[in-house]
C-alpha atoms as one frame of an Amber mdcrd trajectory, in Angstrom:
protein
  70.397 301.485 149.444  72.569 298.989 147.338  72.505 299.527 143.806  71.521
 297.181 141.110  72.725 296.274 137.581  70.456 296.778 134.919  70.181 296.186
 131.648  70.231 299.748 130.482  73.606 300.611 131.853  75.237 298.110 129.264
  77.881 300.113 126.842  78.143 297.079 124.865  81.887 295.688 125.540  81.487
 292.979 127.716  84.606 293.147 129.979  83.665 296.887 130.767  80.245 295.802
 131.374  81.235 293.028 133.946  83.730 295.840 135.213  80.705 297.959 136.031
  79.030 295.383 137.337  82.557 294.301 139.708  83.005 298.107 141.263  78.941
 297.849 141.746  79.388 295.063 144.066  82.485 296.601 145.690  80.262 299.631
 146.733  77.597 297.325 147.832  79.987 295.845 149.669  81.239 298.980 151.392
  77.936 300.065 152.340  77.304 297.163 153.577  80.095 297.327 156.019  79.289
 300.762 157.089  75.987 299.660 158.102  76.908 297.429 160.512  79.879 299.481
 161.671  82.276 296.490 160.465  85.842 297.326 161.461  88.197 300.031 160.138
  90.644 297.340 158.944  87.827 295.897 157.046  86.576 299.112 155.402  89.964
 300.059 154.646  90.273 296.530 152.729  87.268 297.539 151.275  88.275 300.768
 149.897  91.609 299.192 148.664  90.014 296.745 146.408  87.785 299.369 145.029
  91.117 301.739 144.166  92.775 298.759 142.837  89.679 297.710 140.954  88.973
 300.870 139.549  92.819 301.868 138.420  92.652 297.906 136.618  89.345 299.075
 135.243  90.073 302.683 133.590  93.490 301.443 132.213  91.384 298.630 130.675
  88.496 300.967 129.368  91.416 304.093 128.412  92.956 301.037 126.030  89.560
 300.357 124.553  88.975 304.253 123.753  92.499 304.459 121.762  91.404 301.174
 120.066  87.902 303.013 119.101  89.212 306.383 118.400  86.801 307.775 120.829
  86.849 311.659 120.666  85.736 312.448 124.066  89.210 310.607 125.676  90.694
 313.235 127.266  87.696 314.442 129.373  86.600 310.988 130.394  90.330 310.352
 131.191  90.579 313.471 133.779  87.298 312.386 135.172  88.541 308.602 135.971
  92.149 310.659 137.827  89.605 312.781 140.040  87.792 309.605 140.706  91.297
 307.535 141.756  92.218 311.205 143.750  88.966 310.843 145.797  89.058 306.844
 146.406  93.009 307.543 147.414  92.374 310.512 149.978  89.176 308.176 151.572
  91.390 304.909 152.404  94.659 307.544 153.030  91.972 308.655 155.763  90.925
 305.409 156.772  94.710 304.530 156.950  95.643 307.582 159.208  92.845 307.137
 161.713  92.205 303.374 162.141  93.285 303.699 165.884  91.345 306.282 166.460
  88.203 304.996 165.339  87.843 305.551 161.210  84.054 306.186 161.496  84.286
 309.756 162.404  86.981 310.559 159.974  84.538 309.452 156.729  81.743 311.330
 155.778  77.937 309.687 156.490  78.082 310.335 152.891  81.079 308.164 151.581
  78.777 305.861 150.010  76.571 308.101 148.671  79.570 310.180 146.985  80.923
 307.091 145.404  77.629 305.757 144.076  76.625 308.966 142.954  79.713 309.354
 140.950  80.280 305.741 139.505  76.776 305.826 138.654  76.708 309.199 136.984
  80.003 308.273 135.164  78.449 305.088 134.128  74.663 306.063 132.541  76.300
 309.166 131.327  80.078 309.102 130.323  80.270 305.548 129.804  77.228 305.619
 127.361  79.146 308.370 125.281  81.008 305.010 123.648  78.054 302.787 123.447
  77.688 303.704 119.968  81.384 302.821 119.155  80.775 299.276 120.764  78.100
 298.350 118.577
């Protein structure tokens, strides 16, 4: 089930609220593509953009918490390298088995781990600097 932006998950910075609302879409997207079995190649794109995206995106939102002094850096910091670890081992995956048919090397719950994640890291880490945005 795709997820949808909502008001509520704002932090209040506008380029890391668009950011959310990017990676969103790229899961969407994903999702999407494992529903209706699109090919490895394509899910592999897929995953790609969402590494990419994401490494752009932390770098960006990492900058913002030196500019803001925010106290919880570190922590959020280690949580956005497991996140790049896990995106990196799913498309290595992809990468390694696209001739054999990628499908049964990812888990049925691929998009349910990264949703679950970016969503949790969102409405719960994220909001940790909503108060230093407004």
């Amino acid at each position: 089930m795709a997820v949808m932006w909502q008001e509520e998950m704002r932090v209040g910075n506008a380029k890391i609220d668009n950011d959310h609302k990017y990676l969103i879409s790229i899961i969407n997207t994903i999702e999407a593509a494992m529903d209706c079995e699109a090919s490895s190649e394509a899910l592999s794109a897929y995953v790609s953009e969402l590494f990419d995206y994401s490494f752009k995106h932390f770098q960006r939102e990492e900058k913002y918490q030196d500019e803001i002094k925010f106290p919880d850096q570190e922590a959020h910091k280690k949580e956005h390298q497991d996140l790049m670890e896990q995106i990196k081992q799913i498309h290595d995956n992809l990468q390694s088995h696209a001739d054999s048919g990628a499908y049964k090397y990812t888990t049925p719950g691929l998009v349910h781990i990264l949703r679950d994640w970016f969503m949790h890291h969102f409405s719960q880490e994220d909001m940790k600097m909503k108060k230093y945005f407004v």
